[in-house]
Predicted model as a PDB file, atoms N, CA, C, CB and O in Angstrom, pLDDT in the B-factor column:
MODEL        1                                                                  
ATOM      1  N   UNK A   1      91.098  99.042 110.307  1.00 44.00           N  
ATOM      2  CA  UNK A   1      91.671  98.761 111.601  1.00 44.00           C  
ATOM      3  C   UNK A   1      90.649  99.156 112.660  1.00 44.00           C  
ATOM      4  CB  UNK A   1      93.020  99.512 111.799  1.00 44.00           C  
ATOM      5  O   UNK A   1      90.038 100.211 112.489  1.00 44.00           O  
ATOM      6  N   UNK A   2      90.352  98.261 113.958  1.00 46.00           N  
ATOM      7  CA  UNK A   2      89.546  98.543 114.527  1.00 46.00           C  
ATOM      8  C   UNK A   2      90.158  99.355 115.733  1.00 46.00           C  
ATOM      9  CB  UNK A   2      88.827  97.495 114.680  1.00 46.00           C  
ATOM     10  O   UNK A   2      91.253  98.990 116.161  1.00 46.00           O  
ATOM     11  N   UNK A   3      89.593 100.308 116.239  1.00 47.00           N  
ATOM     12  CA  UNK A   3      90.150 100.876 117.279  1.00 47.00           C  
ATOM     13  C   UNK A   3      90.121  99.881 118.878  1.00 47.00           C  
ATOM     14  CB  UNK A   3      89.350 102.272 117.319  1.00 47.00           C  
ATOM     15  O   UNK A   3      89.332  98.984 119.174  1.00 47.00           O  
ATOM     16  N   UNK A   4      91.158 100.379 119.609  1.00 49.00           N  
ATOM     17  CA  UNK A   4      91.717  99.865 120.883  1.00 49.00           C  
ATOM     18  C   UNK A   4      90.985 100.692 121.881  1.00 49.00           C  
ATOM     19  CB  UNK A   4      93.343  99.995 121.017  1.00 49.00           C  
ATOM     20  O   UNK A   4      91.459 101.823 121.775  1.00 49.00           O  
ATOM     21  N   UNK A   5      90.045 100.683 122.816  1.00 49.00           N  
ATOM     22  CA  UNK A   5      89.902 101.685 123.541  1.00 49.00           C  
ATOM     23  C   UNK A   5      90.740 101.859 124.815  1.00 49.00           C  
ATOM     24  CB  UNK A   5      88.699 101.700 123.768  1.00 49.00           C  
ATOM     25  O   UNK A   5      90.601 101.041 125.724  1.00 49.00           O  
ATOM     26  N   UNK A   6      91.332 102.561 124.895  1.00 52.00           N  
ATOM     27  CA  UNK A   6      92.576 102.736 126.371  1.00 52.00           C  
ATOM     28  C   UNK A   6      92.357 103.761 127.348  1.00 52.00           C  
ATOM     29  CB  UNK A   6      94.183 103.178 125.917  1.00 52.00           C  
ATOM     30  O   UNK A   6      93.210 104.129 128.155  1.00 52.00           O  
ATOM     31  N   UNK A   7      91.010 104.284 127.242  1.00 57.00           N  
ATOM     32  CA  UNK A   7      91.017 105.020 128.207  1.00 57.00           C  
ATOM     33  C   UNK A   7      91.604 105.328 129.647  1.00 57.00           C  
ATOM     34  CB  UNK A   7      90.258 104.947 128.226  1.00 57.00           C  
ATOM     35  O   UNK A   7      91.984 104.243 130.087  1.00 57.00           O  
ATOM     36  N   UNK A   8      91.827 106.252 130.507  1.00 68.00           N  
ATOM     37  CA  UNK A   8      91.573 106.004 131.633  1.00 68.00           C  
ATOM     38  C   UNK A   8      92.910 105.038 131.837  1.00 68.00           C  
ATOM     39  CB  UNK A   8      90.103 105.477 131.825  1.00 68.00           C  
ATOM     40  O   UNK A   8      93.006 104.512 132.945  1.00 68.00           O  
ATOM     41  N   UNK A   9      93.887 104.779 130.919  1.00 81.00           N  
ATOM     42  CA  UNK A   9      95.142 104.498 131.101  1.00 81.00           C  
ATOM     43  C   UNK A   9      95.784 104.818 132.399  1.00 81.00           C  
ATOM     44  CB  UNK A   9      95.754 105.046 130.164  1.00 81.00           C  
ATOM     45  O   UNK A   9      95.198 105.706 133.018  1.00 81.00           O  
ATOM     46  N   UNK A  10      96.675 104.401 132.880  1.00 87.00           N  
ATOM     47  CA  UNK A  10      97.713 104.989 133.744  1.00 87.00           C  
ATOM     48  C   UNK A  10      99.123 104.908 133.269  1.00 87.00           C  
ATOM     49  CB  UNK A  10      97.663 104.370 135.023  1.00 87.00           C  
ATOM     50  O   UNK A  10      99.878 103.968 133.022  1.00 87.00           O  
ATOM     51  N   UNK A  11      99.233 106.291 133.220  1.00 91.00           N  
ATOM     52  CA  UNK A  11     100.706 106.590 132.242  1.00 91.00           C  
ATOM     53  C   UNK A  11     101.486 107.348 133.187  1.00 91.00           C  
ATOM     54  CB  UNK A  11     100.524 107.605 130.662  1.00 91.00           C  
ATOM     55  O   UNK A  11     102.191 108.221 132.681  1.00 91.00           O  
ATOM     56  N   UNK A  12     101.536 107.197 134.704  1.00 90.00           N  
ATOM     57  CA  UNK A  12     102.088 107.830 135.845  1.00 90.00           C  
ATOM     58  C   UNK A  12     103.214 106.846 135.381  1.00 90.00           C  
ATOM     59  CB  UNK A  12     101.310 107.825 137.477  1.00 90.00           C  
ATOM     60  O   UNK A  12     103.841 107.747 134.824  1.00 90.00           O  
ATOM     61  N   UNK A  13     103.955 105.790 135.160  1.00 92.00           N  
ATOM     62  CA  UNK A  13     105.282 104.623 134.817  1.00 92.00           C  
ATOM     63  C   UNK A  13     105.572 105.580 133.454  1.00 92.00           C  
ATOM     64  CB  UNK A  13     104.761 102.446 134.421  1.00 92.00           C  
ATOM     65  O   UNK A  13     106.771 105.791 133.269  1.00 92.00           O  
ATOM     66  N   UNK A  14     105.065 105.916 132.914  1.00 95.00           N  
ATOM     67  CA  UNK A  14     105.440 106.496 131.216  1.00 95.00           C  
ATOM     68  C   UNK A  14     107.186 106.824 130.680  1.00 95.00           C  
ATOM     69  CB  UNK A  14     104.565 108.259 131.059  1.00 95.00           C  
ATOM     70  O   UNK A  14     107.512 107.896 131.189  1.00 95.00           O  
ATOM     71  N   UNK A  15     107.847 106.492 130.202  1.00 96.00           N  
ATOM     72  CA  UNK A  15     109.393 107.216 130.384  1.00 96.00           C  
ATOM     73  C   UNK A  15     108.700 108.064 128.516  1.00 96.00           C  
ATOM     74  CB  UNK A  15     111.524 105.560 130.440  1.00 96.00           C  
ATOM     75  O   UNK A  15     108.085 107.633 127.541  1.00 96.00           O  
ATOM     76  N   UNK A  16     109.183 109.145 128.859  1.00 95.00           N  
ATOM     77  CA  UNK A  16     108.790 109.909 127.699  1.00 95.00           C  
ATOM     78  C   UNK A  16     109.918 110.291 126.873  1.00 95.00           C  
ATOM     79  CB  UNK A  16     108.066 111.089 128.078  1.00 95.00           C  
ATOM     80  O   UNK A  16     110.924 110.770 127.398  1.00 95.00           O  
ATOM     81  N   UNK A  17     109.839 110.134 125.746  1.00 94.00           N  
ATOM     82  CA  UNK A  17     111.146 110.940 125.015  1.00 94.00           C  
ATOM     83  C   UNK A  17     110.672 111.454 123.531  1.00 94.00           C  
ATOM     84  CB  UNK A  17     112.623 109.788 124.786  1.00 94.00           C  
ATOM     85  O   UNK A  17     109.808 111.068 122.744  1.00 94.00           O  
ATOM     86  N   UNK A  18     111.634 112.499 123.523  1.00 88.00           N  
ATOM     87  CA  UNK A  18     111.716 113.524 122.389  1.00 88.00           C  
ATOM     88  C   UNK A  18     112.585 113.305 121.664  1.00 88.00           C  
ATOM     89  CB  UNK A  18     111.871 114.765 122.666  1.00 88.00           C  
ATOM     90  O   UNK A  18     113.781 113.205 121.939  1.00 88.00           O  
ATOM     91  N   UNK A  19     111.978 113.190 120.483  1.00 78.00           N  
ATOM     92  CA  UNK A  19     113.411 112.850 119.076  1.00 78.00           C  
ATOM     93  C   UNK A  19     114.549 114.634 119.847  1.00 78.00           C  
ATOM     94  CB  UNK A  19     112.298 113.270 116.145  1.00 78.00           C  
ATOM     95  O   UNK A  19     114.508 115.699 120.465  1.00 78.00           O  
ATOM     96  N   UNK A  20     115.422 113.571 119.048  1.00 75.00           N  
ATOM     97  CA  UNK A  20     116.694 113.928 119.055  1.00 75.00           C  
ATOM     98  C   UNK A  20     117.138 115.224 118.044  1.00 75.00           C  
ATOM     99  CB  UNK A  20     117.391 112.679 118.737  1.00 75.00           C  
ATOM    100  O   UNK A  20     118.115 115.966 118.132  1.00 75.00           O  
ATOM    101  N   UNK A  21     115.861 115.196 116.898  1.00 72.00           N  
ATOM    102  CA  UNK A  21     115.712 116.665 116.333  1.00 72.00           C  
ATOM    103  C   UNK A  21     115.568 117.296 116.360  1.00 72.00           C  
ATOM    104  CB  UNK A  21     115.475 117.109 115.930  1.00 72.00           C  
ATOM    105  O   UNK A  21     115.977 118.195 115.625  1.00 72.00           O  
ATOM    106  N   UNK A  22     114.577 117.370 117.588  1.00 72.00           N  
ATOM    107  CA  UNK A  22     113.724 119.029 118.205  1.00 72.00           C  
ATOM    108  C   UNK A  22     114.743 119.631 118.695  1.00 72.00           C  
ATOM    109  CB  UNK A  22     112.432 119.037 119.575  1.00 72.00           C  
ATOM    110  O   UNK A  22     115.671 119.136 119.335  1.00 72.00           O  
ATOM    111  N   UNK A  23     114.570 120.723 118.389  1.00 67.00           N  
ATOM    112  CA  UNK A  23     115.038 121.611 119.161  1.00 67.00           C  
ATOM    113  C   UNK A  23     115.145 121.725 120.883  1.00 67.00           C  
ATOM    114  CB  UNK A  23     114.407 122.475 118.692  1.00 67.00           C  
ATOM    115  O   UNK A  23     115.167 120.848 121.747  1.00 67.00           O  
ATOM    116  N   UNK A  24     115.190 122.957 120.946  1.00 67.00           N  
ATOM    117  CA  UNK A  24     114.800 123.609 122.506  1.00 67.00           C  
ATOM    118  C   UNK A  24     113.751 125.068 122.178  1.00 67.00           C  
ATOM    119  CB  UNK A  24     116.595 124.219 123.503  1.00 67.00           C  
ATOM    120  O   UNK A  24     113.548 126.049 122.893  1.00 67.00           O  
ATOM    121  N   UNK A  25     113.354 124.811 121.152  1.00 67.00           N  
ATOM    122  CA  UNK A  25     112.772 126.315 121.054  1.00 67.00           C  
ATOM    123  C   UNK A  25     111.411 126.390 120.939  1.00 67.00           C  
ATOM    124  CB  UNK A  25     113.274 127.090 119.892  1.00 67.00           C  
ATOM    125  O   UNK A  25     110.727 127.349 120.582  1.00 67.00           O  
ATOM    126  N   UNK A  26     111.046 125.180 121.309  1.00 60.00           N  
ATOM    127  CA  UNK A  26     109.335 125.089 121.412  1.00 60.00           C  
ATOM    128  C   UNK A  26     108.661 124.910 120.218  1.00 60.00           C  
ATOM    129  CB  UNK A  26     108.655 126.365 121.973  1.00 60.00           C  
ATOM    130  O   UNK A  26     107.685 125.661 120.211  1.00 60.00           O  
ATOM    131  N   UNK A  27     108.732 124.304 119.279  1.00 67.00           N  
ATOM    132  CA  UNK A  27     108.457 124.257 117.993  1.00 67.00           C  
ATOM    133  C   UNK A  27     107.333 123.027 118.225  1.00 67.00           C  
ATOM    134  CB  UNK A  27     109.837 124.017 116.969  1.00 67.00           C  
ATOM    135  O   UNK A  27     106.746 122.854 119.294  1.00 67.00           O  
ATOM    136  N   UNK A  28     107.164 122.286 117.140  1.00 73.00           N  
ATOM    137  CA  UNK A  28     106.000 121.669 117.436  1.00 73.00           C  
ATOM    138  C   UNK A  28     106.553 120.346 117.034  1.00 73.00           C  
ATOM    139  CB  UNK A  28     104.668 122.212 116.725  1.00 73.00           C  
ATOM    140  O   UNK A  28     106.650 119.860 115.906  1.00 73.00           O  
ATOM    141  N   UNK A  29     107.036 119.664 118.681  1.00 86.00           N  
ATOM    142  CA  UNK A  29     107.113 118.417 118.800  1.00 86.00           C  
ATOM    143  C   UNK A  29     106.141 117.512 119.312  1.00 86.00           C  
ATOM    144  CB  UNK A  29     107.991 118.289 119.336  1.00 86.00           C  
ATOM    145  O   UNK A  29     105.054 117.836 119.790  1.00 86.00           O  
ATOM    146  N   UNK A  30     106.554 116.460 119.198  1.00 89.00           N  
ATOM    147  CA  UNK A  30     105.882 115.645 120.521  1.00 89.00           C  
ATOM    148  C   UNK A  30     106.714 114.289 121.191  1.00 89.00           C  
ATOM    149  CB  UNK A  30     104.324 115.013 119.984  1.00 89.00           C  
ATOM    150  O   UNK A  30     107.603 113.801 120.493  1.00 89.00           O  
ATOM    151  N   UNK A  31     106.488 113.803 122.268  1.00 93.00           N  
ATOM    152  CA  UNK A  31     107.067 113.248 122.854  1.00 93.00           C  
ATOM    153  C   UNK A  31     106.066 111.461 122.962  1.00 93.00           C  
ATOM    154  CB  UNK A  31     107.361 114.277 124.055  1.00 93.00           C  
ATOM    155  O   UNK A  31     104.877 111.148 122.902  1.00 93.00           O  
ATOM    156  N   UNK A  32     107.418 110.678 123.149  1.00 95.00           N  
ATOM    157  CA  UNK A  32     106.546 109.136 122.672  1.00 95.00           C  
ATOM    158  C   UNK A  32     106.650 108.564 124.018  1.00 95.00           C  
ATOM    159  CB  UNK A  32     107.361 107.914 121.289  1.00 95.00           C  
ATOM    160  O   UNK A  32     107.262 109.261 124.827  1.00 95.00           O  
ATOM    161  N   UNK A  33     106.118 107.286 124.488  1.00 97.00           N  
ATOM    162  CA  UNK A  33     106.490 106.938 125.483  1.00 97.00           C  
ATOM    163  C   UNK A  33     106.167 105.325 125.051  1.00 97.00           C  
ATOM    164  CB  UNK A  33     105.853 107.706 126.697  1.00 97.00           C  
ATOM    165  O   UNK A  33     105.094 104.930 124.596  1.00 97.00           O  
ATOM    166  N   UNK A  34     107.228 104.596 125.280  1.00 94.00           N  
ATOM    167  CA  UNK A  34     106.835 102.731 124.322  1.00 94.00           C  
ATOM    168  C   UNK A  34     107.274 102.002 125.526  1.00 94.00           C  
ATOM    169  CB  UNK A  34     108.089 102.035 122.482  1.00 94.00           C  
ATOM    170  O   UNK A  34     107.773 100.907 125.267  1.00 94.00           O  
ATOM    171  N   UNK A  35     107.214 102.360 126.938  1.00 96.00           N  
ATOM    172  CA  UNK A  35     107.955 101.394 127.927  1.00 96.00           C  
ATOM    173  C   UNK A  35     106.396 100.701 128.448  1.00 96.00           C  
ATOM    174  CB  UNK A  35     109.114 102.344 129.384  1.00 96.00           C  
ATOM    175  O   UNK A  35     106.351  99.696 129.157  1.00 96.00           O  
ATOM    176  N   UNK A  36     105.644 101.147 128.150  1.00 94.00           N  
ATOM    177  CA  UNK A  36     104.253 100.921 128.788  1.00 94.00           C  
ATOM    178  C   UNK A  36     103.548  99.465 128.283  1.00 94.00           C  
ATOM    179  CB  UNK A  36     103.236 102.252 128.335  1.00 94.00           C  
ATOM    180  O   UNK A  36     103.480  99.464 127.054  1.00 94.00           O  
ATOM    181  N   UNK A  37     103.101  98.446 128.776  1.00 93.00           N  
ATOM    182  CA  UNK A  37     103.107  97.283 128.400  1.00 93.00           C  
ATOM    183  C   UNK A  37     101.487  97.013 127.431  1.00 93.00           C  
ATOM    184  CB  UNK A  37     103.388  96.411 129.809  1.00 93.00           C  
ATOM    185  O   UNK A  37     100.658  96.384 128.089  1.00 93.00           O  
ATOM    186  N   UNK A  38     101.103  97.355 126.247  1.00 93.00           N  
ATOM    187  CA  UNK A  38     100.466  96.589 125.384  1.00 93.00           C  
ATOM    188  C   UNK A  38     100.374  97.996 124.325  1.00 93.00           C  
ATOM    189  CB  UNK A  38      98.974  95.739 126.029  1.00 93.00           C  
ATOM    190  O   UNK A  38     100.124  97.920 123.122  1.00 93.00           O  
ATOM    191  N   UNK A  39     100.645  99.313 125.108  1.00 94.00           N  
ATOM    192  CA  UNK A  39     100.508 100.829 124.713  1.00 94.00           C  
ATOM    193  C   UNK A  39     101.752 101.443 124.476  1.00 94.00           C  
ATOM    194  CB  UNK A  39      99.825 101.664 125.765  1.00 94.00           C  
ATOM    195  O   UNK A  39     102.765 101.209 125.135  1.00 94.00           O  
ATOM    196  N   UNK A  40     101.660 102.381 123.349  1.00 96.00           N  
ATOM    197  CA  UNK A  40     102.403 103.333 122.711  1.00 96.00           C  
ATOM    198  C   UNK A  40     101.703 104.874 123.017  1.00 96.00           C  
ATOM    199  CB  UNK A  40     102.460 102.913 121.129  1.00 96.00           C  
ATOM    200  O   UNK A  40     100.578 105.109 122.576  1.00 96.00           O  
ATOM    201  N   UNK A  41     102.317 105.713 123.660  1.00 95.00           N  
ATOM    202  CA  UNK A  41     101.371 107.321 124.073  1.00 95.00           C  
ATOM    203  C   UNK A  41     102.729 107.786 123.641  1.00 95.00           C  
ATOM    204  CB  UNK A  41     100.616 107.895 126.069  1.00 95.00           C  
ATOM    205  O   UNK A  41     103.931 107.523 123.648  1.00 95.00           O  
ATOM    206  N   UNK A  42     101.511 108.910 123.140  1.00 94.00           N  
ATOM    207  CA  UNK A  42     102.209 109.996 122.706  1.00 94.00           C  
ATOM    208  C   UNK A  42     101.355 111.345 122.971  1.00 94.00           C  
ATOM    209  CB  UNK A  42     102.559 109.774 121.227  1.00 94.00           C  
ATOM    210  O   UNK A  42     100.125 111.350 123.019  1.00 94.00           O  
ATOM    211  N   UNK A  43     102.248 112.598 123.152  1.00 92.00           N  
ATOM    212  CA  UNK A  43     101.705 113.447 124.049  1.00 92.00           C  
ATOM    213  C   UNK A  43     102.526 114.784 123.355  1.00 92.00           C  
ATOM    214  CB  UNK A  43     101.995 112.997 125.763  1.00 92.00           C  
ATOM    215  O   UNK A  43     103.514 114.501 122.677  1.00 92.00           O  
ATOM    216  N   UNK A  44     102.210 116.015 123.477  1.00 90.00           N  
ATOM    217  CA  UNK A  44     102.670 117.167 123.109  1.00 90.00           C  
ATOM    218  C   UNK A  44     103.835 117.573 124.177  1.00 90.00           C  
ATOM    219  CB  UNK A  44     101.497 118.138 122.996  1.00 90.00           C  
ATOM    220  O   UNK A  44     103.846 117.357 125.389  1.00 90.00           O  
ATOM    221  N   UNK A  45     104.720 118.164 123.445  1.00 88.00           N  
ATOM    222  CA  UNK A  45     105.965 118.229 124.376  1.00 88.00           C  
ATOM    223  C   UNK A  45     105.852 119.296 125.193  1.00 88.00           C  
ATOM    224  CB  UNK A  45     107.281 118.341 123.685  1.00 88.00           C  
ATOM    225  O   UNK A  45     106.608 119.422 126.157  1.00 88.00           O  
ATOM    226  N   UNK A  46     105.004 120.087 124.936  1.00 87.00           N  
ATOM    227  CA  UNK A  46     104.956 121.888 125.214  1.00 87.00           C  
ATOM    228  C   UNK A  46     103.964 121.808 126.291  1.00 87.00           C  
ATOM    229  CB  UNK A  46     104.322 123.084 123.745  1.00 87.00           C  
ATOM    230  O   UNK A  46     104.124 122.660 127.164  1.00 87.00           O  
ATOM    231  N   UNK A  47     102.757 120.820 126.490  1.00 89.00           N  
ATOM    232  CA  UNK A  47     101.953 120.317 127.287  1.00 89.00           C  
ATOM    233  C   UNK A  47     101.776 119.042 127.807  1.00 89.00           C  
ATOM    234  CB  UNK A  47     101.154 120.559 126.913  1.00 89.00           C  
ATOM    235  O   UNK A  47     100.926 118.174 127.606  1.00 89.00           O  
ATOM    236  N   UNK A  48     102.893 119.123 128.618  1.00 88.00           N  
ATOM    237  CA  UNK A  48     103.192 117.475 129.426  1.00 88.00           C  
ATOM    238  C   UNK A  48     101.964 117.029 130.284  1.00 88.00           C  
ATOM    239  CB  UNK A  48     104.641 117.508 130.677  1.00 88.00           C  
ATOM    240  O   UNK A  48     101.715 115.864 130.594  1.00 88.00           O  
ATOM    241  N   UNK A  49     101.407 117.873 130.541  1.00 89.00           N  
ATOM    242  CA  UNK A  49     100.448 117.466 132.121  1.00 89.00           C  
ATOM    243  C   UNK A  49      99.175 117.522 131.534  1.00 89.00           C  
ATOM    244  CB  UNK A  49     100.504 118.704 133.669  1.00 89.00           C  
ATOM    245  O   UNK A  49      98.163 117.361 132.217  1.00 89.00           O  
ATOM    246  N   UNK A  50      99.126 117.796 129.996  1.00 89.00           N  
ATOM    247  CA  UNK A  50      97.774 117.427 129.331  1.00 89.00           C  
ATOM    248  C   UNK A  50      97.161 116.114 128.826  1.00 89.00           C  
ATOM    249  CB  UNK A  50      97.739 118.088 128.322  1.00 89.00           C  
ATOM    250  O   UNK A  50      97.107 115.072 129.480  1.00 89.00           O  
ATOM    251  N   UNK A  51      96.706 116.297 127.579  1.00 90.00           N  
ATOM    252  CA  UNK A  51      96.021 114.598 127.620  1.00 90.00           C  
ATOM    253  C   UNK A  51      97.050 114.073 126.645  1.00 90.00           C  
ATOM    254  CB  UNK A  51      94.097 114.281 126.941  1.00 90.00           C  
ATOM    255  O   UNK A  51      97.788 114.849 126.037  1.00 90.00           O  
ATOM    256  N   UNK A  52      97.098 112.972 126.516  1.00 92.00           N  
ATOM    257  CA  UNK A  52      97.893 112.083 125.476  1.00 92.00           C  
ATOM    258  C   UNK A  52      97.381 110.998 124.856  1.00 92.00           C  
ATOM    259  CB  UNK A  52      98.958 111.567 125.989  1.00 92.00           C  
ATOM    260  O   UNK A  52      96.966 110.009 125.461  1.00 92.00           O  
ATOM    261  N   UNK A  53      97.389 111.155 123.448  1.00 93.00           N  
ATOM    262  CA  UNK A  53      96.771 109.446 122.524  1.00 93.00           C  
ATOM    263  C   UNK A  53      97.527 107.904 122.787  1.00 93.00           C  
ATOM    264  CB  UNK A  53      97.103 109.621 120.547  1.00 93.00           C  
ATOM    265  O   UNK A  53      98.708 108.166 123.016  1.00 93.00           O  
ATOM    266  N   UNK A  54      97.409 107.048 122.820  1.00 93.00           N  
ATOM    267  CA  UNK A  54      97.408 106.274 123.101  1.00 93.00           C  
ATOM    268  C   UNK A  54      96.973 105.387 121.791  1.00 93.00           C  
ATOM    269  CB  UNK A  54      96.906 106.385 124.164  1.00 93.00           C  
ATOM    270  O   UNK A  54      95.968 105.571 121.104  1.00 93.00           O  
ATOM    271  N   UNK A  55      97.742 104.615 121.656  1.00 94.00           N  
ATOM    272  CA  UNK A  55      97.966 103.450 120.369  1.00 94.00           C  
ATOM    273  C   UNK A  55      98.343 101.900 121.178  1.00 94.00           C  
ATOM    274  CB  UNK A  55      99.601 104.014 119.147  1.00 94.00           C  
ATOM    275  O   UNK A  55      98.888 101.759 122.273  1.00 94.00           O  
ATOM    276  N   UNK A  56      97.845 100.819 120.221  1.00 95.00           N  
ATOM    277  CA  UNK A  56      98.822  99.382 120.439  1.00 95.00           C  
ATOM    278  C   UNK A  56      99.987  99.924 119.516  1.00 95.00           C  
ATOM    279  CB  UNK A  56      98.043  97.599 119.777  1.00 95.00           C  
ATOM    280  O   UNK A  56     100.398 100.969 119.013  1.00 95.00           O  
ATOM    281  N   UNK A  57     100.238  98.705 119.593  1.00 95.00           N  
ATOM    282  CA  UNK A  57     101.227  98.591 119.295  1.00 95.00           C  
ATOM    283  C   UNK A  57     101.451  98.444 117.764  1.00 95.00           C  
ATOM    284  CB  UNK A  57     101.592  97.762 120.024  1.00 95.00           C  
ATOM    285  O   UNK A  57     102.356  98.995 117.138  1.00 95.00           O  
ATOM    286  N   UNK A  58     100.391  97.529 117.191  1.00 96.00           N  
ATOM    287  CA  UNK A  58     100.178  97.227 115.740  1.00 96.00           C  
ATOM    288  C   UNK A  58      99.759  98.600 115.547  1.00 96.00           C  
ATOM    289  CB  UNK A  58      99.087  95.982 115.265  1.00 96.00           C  
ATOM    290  O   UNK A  58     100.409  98.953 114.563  1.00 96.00           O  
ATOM    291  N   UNK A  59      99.130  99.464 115.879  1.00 96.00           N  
ATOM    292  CA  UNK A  59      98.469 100.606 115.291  1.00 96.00           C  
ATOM    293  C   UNK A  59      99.577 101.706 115.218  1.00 96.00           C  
ATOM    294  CB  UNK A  59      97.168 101.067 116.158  1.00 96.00           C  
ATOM    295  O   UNK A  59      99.419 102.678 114.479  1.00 96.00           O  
ATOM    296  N   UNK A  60     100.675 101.557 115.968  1.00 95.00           N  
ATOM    297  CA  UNK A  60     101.632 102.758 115.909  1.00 95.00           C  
ATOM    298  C   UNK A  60     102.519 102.588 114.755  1.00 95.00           C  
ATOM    299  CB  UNK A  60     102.510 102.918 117.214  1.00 95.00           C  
ATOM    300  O   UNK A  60     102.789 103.497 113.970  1.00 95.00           O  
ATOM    301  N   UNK A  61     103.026 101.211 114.672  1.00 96.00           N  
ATOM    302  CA  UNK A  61     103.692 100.514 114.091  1.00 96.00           C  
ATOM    303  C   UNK A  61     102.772 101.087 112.225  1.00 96.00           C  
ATOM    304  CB  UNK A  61     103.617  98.774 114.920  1.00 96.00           C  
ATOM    305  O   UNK A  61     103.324 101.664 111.289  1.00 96.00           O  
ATOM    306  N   UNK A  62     101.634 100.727 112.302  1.00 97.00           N  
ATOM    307  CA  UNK A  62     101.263 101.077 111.136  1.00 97.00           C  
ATOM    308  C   UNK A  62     101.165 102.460 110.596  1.00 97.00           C  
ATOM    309  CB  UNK A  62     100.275 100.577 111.045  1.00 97.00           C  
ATOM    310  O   UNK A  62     101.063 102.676 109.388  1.00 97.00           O  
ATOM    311  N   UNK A  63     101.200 103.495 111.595  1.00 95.00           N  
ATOM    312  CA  UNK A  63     100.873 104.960 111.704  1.00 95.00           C  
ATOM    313  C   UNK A  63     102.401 104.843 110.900  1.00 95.00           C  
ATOM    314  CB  UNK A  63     100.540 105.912 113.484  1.00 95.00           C  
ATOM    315  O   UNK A  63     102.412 105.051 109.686  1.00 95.00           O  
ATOM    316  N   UNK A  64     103.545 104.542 111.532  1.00 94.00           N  
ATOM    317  CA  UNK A  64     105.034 104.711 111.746  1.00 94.00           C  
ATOM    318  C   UNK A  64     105.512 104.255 109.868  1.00 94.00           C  
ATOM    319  CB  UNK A  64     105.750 103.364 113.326  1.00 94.00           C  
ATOM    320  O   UNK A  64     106.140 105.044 109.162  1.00 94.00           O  
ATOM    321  N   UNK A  65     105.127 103.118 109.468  1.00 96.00           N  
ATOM    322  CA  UNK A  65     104.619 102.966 107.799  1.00 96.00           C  
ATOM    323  C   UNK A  65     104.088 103.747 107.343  1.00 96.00           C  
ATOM    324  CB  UNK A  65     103.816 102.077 107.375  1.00 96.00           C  
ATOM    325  O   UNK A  65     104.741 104.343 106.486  1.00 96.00           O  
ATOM    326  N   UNK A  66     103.223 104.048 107.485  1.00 97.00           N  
ATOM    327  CA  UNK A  66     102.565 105.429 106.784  1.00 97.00           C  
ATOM    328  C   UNK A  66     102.923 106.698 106.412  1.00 97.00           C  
ATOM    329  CB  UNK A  66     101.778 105.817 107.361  1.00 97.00           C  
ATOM    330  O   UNK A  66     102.728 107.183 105.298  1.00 97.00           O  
ATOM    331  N   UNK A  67     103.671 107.463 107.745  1.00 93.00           N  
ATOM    332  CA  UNK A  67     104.786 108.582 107.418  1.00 93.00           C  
ATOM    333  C   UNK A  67     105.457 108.133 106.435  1.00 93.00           C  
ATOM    334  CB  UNK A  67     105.784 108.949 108.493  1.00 93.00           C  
ATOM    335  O   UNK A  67     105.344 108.443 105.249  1.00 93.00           O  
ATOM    336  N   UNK A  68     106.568 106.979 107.190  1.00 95.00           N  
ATOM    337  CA  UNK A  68     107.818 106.333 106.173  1.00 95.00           C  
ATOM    338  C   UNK A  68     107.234 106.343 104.821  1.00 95.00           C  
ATOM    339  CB  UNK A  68     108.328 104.631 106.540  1.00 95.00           C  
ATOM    340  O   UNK A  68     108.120 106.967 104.238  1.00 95.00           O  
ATOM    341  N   UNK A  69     106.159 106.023 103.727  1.00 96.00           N  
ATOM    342  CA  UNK A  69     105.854 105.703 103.018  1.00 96.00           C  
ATOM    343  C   UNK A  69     105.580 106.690 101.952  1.00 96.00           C  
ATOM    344  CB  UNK A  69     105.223 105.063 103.418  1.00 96.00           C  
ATOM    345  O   UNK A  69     105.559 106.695 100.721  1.00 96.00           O  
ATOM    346  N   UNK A  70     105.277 107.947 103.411  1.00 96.00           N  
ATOM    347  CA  UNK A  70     104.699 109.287 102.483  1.00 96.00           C  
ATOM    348  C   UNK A  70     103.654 109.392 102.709  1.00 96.00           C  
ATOM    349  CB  UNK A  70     104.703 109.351 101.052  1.00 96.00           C  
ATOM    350  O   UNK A  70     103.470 110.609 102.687  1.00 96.00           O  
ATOM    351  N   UNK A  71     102.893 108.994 102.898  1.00 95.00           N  
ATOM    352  CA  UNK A  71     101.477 108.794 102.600  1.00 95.00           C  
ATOM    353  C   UNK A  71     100.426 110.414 103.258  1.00 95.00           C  
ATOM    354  CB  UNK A  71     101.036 107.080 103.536  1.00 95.00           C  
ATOM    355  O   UNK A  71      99.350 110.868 102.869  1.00 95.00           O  
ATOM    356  N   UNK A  72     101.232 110.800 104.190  1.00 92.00           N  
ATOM    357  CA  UNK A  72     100.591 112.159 104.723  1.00 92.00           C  
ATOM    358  C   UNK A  72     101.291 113.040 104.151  1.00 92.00           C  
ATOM    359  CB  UNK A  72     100.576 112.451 106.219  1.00 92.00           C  
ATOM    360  O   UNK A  72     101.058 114.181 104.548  1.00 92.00           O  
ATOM    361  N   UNK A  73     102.235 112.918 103.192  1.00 90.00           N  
ATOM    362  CA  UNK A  73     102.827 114.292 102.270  1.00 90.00           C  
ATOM    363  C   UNK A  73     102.061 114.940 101.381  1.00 90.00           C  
ATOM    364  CB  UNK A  73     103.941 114.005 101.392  1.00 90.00           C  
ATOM    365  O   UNK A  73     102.516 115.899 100.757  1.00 90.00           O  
TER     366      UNK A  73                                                      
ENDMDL                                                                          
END                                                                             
């Protein structure tokens, strides 16, 4: 897969959300944001105002297979 470069994004529009599993106790989530038009970001929940990765759409989508699959177990 070839990489997307997205730098320098503007993710000030971003609507961010946190699975519905995390807690409140600061554990180690992260937060997604998919309203953004060709980009998927994702960002640490504990450090909102830091940097965040940035995916298409095919590339998240394939990341998102990969868990499902096991493949990082």
């Amino acid at each position: 897969m070839e990489a997307t470069d997205l730098t320098g994004l503007d993710l000030s529009q971003a609507t961010w959300k946190k699975s519905s599993l995390s807690g409140d106790s600061g554990g180690n989530c992260v937060e997604v944001a998919g309203n953004l038009p060709g980009t998927i970001a994702v960002r640490d929940s504990k450090n909102p105002t830091g940097p965040a990765l940035t995916f298409t759409p095919t590339e998240w989508r394939t990341f998102l297979s990969a868990v499902k699959s096991g493949h990082f177990d």
